[in-house]
Residue, then its C-alpha position, 0 to 999 in steps of 0.5 A: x500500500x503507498x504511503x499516504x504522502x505518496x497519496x496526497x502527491x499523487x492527487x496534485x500529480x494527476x492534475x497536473x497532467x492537465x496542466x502541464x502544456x503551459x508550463x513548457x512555455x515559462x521552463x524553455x521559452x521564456x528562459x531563452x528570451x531573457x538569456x537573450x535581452x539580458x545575457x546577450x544584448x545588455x552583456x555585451x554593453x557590459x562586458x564591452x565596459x567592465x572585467x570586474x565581475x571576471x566572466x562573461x556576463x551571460x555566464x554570471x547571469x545565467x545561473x543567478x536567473x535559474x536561481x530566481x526562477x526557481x524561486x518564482x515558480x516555488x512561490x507562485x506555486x505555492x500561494x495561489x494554489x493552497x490559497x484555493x485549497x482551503x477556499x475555493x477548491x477546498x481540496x484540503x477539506x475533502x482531504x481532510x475527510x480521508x484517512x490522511x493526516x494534515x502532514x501528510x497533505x503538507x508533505x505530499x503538496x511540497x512535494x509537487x511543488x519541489x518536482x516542479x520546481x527541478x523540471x523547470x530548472x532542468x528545462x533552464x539548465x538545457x537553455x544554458x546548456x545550448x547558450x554555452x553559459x556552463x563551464x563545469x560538470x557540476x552543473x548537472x547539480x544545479x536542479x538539486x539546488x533549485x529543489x532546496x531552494x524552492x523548498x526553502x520558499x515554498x515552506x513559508x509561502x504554505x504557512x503565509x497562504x493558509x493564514x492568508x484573508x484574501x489572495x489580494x495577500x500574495x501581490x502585496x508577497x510579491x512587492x515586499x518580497x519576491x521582487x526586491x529579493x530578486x533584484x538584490x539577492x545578487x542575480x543581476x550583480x554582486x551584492x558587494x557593490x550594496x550598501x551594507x543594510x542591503x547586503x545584510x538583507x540579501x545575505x539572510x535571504x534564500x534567493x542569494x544562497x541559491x544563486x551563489x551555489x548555481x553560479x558555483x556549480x555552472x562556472x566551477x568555482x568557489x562559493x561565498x561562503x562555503x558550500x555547507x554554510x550556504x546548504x544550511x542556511x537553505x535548510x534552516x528556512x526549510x525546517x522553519x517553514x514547514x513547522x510554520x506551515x504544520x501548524x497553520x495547516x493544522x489550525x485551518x484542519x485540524x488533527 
């Protein structure tokens, strides 16, 4: 007999079946075309200007927008949807009337989420791949890195959308959250050239660890801190947003 979280992924699975044409789009097309406007057009002006950053400026982009797409793609999946499951699907509460546990819808809804993000970060791996922006074998890592980094933001964004009033709360996510972290988490340029409040902000953020640890395995060099310290530090906003997200499932289902 499968396991119930087995059970609860294989639901969110199975929809997916449905659905998983328009995601072609956002993991192939949409990767190549700002690899295109930003790695190719606007690096060329930058490397034509500047050595500092020491590589091709696609090279250092590309990796950094992997990163950051797999944050999109673990926060967009990861609000609206659990949004639904308690208010509008309320597909939680037919769960709920199963033999399956709180835990076990948690787990086996992170775990959808978590496969989606690693299929889009493979797809953004093969658009670098054909671009020539990889330079090491340790490349073929970067999905498992884009899976804890979309679990790093997936886990809170749980507990953020159960508690959530209105789904107007996820634009609001986006503006305070999603967007500066994306700018100044060192996608687009090395959070050494901030202010050190900023720099501060983008060291705590989940996006930053993911990037330097992408940019790590597809050029083949060292990391900023290390290459435990930045696992760790994903870890721990894993840890953190799950026992959030249990219990903010719980006082909506209870257990």
């Amino acid at each position: 007999m499968a396991h119930p979280t087995a059970l609860a992924l294989e639901y969110h699975l199975v929809s997916y079946r449905r659905t998983w044409r328009a995601s072609v789009f956002s993991s192939f097309a949409l990767p190549a075309m700002f690899l295109v406007a930003m790695g190719i057009t606007v690096g060329h002006y930058i490397d034509e200007r500047s050595t500092a950053i020491g590589v091709p400026y696609l090279d250092y982009l590309g990796p950094g927008l992997l990163a950051s797409t797999a944050l999109q793609v673990a926060v967009g999946d990861s609000t609206w949807p659990v949004f639904s499951g308690f208010n509008w699907t309320r597909i939680y509460h037919s769960m709920r009337a199963s033999p399956l546990t709180v835990g076990d819808m948690l787990r086996g809804h992170l775990l959808f989420v978590t496969l989606r993000v690693g299929l889009s970060a493979a797809g953004f791996l093969v658009v670098l791949l054909l671009f020539g922006a990889l330079h090491s074998w340790w490349a073929v890592l970067t999905p498992l890195v884009s899976v804890l980094l979309g679990a790093a933001c997936a886990a809170p964004c749980f507990a953020f959308a159960a508690r959530a009033e209105s789904d107007g709360a996820f634009a609001v996510l986006f503006r305070v959250a999603v967007v500066p972290m994306t700018l100044f988490a060192g996608v687009f340029f090395p959070v050494e050239s901030l202010p050190v409040p900023a720099r501060l902000l983008a060291w705590v953020s989940p996006l930053w660890h993911g990037v330097e640890l992408s940019r790590a395995a597809t050029l083949g060099t060292a990391t900023a801190w290390g290459l435990p310290a930045h696992v760790a530090v994903l870890v721990l906003w894993c840890g953190v947003g799950y026992v959030l997200a249990l219990r903010s499932f719980t006082r909506k289902l209870g257990d």
